[in-house]
N, CA and C of each residue as an Amber inpcrd file, in Angstrom:
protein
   297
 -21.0480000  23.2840000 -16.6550000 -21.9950000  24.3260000 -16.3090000
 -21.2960000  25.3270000 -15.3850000 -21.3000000  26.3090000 -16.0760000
 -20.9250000  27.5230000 -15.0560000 -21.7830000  27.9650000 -14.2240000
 -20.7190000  28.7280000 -12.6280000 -21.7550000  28.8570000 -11.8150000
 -22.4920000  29.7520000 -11.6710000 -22.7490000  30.5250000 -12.6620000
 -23.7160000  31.8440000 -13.5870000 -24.9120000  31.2390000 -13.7300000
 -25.1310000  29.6020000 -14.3040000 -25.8400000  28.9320000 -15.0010000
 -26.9570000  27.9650000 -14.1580000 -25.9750000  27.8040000 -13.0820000
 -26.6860000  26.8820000 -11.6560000 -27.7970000  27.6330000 -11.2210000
 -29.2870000  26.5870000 -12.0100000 -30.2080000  26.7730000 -10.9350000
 -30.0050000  26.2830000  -9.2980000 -30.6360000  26.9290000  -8.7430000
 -31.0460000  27.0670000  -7.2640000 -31.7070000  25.5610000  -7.3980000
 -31.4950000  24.6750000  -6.5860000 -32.1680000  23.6680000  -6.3630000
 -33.7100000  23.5620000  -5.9420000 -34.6190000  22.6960000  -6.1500000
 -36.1810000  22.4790000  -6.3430000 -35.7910000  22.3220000  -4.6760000
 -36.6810000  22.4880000  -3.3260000 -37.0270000  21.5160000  -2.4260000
 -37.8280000  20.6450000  -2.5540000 -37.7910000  19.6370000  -2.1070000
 -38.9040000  18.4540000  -2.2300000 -40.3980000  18.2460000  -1.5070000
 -41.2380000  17.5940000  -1.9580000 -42.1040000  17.6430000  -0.6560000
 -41.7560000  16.1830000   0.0430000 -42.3350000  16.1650000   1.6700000
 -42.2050000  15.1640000   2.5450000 -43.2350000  13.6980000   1.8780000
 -42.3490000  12.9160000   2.0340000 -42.7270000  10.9830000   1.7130000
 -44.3790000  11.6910000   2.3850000 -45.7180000  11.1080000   1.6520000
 -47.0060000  10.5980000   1.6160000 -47.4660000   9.6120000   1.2370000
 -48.1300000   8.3900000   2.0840000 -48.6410000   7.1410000   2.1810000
 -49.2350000   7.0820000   0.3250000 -49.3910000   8.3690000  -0.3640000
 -49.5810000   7.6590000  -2.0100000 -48.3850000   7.6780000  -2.5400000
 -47.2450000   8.1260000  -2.1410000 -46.2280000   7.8180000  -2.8980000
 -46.1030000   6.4380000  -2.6910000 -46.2560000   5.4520000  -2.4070000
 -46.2180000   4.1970000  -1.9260000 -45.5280000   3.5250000  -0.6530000
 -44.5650000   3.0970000  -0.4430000 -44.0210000   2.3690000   0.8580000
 -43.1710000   3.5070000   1.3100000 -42.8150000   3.2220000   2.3360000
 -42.4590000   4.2440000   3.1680000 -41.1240000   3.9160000   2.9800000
 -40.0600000   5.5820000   2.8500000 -38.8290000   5.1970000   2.1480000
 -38.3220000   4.4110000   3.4730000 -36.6690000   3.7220000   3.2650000
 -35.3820000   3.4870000   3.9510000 -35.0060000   4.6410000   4.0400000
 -34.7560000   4.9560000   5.7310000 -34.1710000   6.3260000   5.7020000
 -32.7630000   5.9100000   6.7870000 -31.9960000   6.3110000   6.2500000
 -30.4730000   6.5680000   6.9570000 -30.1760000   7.6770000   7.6380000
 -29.7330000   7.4050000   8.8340000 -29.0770000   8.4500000   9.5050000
 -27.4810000   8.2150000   9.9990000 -26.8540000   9.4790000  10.6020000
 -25.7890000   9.4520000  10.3640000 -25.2510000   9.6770000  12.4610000
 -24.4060000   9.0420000  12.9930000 -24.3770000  10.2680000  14.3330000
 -23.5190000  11.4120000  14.2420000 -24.1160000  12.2730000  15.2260000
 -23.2510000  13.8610000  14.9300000 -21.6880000  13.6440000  14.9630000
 -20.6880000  14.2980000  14.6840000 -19.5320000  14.3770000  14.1750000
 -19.3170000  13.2100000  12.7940000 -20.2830000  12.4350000  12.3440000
 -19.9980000  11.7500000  11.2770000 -20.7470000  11.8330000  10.7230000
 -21.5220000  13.2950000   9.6290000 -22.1660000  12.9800000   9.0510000
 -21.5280000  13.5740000   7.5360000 -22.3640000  13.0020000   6.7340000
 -21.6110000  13.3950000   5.6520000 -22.1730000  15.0740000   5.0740000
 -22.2210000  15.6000000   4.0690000 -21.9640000  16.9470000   3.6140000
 -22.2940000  17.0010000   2.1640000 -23.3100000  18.1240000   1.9410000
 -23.4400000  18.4800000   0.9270000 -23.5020000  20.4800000   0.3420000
 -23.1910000  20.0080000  -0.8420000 -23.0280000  21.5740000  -1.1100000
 -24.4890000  22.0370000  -1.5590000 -25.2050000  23.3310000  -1.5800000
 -26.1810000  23.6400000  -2.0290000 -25.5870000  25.1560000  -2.4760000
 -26.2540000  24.8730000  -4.0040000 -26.5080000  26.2680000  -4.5690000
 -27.4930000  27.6800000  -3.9470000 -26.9180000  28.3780000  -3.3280000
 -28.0360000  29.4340000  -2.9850000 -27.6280000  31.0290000  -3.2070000
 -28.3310000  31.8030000  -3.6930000 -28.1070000  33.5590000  -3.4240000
 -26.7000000  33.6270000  -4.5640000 -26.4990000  32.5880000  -5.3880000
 -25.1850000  33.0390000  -5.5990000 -23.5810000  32.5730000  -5.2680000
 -23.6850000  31.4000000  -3.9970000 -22.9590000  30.8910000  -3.4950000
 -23.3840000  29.4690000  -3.3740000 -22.1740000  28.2110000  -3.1530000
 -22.2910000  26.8720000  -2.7510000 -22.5080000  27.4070000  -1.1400000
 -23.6480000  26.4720000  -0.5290000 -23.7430000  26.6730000   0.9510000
 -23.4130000  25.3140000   1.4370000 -22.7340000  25.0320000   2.6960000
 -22.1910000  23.7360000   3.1230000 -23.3290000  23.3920000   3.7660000
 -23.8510000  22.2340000   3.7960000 -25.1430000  21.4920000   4.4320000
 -24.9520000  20.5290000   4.8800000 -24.9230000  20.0120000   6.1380000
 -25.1370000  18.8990000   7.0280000 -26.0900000  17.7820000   6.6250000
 -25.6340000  16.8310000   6.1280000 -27.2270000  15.6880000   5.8250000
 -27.2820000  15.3940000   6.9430000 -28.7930000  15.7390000   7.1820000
 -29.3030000  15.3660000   8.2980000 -29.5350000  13.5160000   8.0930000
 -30.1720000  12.9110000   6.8280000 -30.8220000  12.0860000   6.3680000
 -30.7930000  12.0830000   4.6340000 -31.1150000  10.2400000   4.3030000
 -31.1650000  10.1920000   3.4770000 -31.8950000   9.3050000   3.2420000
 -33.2100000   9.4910000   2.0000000 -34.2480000   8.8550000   1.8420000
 -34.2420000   7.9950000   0.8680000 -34.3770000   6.7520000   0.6160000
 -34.3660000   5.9280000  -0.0420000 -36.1670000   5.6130000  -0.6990000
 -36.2580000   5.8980000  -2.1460000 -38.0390000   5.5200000  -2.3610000
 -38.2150000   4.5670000  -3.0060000 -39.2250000   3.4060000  -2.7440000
 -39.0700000   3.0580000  -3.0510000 -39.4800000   2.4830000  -4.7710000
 -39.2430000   3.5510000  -5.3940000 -39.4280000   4.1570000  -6.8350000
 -38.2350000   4.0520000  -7.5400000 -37.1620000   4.3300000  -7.0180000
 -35.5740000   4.4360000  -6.6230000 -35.3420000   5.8860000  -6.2300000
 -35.8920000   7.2320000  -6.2440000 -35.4790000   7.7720000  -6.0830000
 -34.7360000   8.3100000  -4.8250000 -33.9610000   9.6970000  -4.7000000
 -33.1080000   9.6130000  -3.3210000 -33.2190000  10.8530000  -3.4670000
 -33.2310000  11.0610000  -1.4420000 -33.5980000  12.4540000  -1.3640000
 -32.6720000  12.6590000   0.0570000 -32.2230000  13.8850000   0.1780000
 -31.3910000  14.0290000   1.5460000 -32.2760000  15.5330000   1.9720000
 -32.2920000  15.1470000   3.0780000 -32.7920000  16.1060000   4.8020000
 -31.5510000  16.9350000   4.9430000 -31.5170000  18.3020000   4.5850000
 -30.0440000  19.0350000   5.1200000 -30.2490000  19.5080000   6.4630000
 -29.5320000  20.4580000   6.4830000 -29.1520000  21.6680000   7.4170000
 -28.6410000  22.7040000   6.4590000 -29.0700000  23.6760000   6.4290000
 -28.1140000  25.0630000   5.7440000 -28.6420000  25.8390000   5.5100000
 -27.6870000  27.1270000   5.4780000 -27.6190000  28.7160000   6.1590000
 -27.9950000  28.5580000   4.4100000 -29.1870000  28.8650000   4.1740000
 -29.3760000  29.1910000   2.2520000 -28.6870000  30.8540000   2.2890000
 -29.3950000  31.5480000   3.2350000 -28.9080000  33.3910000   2.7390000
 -27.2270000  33.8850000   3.0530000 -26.7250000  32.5780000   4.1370000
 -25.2810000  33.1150000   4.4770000 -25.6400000  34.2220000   6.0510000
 -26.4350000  33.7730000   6.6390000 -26.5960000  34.9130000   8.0360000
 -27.1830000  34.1040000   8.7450000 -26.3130000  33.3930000   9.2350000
 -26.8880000  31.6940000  10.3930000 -27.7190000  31.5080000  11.0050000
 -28.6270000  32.0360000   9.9750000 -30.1960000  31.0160000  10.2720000
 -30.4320000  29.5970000   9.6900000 -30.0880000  29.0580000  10.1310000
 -29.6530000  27.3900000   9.5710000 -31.3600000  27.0570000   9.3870000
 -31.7320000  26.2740000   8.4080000 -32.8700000  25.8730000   8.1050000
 -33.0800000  24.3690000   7.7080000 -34.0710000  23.7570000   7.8060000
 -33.8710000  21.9390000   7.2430000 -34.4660000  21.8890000   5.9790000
 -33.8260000  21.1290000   4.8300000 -34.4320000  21.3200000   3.4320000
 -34.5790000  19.7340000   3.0350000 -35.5480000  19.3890000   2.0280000
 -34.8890000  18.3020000   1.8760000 -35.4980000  18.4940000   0.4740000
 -34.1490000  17.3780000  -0.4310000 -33.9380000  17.7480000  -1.6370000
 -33.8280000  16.8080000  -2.4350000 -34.2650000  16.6860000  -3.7960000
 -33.9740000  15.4360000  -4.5370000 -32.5260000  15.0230000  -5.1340000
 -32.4180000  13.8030000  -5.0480000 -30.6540000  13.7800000  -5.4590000
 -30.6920000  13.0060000  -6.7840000 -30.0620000  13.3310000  -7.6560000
 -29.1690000  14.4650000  -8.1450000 -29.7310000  15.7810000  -8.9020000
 -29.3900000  17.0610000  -8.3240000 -29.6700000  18.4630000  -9.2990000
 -28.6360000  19.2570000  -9.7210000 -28.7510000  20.0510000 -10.5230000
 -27.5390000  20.8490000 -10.7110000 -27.1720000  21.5820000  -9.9720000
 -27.9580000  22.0150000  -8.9260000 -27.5960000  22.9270000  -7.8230000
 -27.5120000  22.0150000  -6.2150000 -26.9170000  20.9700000  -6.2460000
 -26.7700000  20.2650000  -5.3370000 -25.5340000  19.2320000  -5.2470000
 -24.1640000  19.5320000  -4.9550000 -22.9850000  18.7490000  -5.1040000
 -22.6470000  17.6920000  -3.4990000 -21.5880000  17.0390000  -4.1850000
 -21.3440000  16.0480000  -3.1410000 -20.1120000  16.8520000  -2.0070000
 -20.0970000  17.2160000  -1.0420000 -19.0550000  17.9030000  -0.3390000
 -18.1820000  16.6310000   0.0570000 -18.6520000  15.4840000   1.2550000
 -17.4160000  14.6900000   1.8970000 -18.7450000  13.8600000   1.9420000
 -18.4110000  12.8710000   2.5340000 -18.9140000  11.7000000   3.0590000
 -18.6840000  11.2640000   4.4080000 -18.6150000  10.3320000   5.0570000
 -18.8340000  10.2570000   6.2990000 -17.9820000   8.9590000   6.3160000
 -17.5560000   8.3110000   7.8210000 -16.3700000   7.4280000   7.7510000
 -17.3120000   5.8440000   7.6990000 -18.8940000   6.2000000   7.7700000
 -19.7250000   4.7680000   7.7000000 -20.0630000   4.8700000   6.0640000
 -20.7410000   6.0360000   5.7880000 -20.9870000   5.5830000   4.2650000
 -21.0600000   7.3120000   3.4850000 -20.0670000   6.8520000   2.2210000
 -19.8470000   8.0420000   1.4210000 -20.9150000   8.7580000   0.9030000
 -21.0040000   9.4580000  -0.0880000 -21.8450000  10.1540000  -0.4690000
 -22.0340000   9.6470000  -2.1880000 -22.7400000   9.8900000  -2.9960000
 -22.7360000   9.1670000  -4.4150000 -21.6890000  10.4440000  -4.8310000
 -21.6930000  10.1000000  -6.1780000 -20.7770000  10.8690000  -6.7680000
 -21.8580000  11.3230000  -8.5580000
């Protein structure tokens, strides 16, 4: 997929007592967290996982950080994993990122 072709990633909505049990959520401490890319405006934006949600449905969702417009207004998103507009940047030295 070219990056002509990359939708903009969905945001998610926040875990509600009917989605069923309340996810496993992981966190990371600052200088070790891992990194994700987000599609926005046209550009990959680098995003800080704040968090990562485990449902227990299986699905997985990560809490960012990132500048979506590129003019450092940093914002918190959280997003379903995996989309086409959402890549793996690095991982962290406790636990990587999927692939």
């Amino acid at each position: 997929m070219s990056d002509e072709t990359i939708p903009e990633p969905t945001e998610a909505s926040p875990w509600r007592p009917e989605d069923g049990p309340e996810p496993k959520v992981t966190v990371w401490p600052k200088g070790d967290r891992p990194a994700l890319r987000v599609w926005s405006h046209g550009t990959w934006r680098y995003a800080v996982v704040e968090a990562r949600q485990d449902w227990s449905d299986g699905r997985v969702f990560y809490r960012v950080s990132v500048d979506l417009l590129g003019d450092t207004s940093v914002t918190s998103r959280l997003y379903q994993w995996p989309q086409p507009g959402l890549r793996a940047s690095h991982g962290s030295h406790s636990a990587p990122l999927p692939t």
